[in-house]
C-alpha positions in Angstrom: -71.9 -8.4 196.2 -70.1 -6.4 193.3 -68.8 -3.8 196.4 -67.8 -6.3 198.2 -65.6 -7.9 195.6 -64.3 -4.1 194.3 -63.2 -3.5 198.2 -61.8 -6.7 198.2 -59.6 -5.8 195.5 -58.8 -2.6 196.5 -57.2 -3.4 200.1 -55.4 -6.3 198.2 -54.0 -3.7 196.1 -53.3 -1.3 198.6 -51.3 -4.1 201.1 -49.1 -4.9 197.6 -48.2 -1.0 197.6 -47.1 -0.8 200.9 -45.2 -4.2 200.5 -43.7 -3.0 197.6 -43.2 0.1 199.7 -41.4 -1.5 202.4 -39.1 -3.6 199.7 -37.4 -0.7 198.4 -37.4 1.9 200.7 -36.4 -0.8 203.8 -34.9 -3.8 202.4 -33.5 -2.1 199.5 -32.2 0.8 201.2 -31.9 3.6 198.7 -28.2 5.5 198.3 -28.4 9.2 200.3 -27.5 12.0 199.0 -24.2 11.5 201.6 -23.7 7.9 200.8 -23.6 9.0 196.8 -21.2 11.8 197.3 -18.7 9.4 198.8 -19.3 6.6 196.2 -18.9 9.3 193.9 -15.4 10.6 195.4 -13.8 7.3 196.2 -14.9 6.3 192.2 -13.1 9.2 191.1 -10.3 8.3 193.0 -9.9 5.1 192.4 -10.3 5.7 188.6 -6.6 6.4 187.9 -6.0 2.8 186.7 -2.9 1.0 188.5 -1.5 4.1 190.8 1.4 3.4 193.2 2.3 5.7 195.6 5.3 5.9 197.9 3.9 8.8 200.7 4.9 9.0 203.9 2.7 8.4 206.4 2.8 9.3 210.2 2.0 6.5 212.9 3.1 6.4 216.1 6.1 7.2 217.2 7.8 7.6 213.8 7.0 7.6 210.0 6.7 4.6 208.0 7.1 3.8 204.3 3.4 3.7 203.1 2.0 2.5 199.7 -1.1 2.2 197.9 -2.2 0.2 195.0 -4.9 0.3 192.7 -6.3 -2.2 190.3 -9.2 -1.6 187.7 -10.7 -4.9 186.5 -14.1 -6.3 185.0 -16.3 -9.0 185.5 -18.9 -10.6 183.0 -22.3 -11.3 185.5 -25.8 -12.7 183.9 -26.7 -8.9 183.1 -23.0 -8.1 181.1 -19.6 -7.2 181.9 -19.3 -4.5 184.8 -16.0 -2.8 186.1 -14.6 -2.5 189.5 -11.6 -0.9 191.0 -9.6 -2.0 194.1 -7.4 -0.2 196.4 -5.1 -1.2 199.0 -3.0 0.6 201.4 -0.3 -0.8 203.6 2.1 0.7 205.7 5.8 -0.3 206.1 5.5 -3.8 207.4 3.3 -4.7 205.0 -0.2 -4.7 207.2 -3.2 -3.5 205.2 -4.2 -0.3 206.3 -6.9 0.9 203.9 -9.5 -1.5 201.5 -11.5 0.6 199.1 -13.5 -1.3 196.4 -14.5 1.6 193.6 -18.4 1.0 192.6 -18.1 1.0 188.5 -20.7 -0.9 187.5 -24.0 0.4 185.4 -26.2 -2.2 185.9 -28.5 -1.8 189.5 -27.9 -5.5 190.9 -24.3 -5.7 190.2 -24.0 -2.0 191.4 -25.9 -3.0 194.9 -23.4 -6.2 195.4 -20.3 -3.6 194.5 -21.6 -1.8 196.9 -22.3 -4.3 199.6 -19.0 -5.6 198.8 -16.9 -2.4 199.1 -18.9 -1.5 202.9 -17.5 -5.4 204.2 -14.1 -5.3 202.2 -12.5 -2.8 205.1 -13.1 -5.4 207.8 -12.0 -8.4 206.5 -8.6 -7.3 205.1 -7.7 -4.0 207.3 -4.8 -5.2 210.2 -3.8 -8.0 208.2 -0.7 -8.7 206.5 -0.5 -8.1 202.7 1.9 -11.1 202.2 -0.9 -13.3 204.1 -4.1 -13.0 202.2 -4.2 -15.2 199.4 -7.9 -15.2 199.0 -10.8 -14.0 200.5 -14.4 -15.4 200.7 -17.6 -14.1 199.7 -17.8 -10.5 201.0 -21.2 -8.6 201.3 -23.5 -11.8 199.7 -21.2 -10.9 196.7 -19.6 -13.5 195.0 -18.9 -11.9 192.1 -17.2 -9.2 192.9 -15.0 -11.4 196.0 -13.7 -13.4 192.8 -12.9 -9.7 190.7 -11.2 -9.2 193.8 -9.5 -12.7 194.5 -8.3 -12.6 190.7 -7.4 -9.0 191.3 -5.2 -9.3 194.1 -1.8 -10.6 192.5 -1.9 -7.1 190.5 -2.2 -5.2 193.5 0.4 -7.5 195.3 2.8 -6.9 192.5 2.3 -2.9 192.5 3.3 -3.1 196.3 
C-alpha cells in the first residue's frame, strides 16, 4: 500500500514538471538569443531621450521630408515604476511609417507586456496618419503600456 501511494506521488509530481515545463518554455515563450539582440539594439536606440530628426528618405518616385520622434516616459504598475520609450517615424505627408516601443522596464511581467506591446504597436499605427490617431486601445493584452503610450503621444506629436 505504502508503494502505491509513493508512485502515486511521484507521477503527480512528474505531470506538475512537465506542466510547469510546458508554461514557460510554450506559453511563456522565452527571449532568443536573436529576439534579445534586437530588443537590445532598438533599446539603445531609442535611449537618446526626445530625438528629432529631419533625414531624407527615398520612396518612390522622389524623396520626401521624413521625421522621427522619440519619447522616454514611465509608468507606476503594481510591481513599481518601469520606463518605456516610443518612436515614431512619418514621412512627408504625415503617415506613420515606423512604430518602435523601446522595452525599459526591469521587472519580468511589465517587461513581457512591453514587449508584447512593442511586437503589436507596428500594425496598428503604421499607414496611418499622424494627425489622426488620437488614442489607441489596448495593444498586446497591455494596458499599461497602451496608456504610457496614449499619454505619450502629444510629446511625440509635438516633436514632429
Amino acid at each position: 500500500m505504502a508503494i502505491a501511494k509513493k508512485k502515486i506521488v511521484l507521477i503527480g509530481l512528474l505531470i506538475l514538471a512537465g506542466v510547469l515545463a510546458i508554461i514557460r518554455f510554450v506559453i511563456m515563450k522565452p527571449v532568443t538569443e536573436e529576439k534579445a539582440e534586437v530588443l537590445t539594439g532598438t533599446t539603445e536606440m531609442m535611449n537618446q531621450k526626445g530625438s528629432e530628426s529631419g533625414k531624407m528618405m527615398g520612396s518612390g518616385s522622389g524623396m520626401m521630408n521624413a521625421k522621427t520622434a522619440t519619447v522616454n516616459t514611465e509608468y507606476s504598475n503594481p510591481g513599481g515604476k518601469d520606463d518605456v520609450s516610443f518612436t515614431i517615424a512619418v514621412d512627408g505627408s504625415g503617415v506613420i511609417t515606423k512604430a518602435e516601443t523601446g522595452v525599459l522596464a526591469v521587472h519580468p511581467i511589465s517587461k513581457t507586456r512591453q514587449e508584447s506591446f512593442a511586437a503589436g504597436l507596428p500594425a496598428v499605427l503604421v499607414g496611418k496618419k499622424l494627425s489622426d490617431v488620437t488614442k489607441i486601445d489596448r495593444v498586446g493584452g497591455s494596458s499599461l503600456t497602451t496608456n504610457a503610450f496614449n499619454e505619450a503621444l502629444s510629446g511625440l506629436k509635438a516633436q514632429i
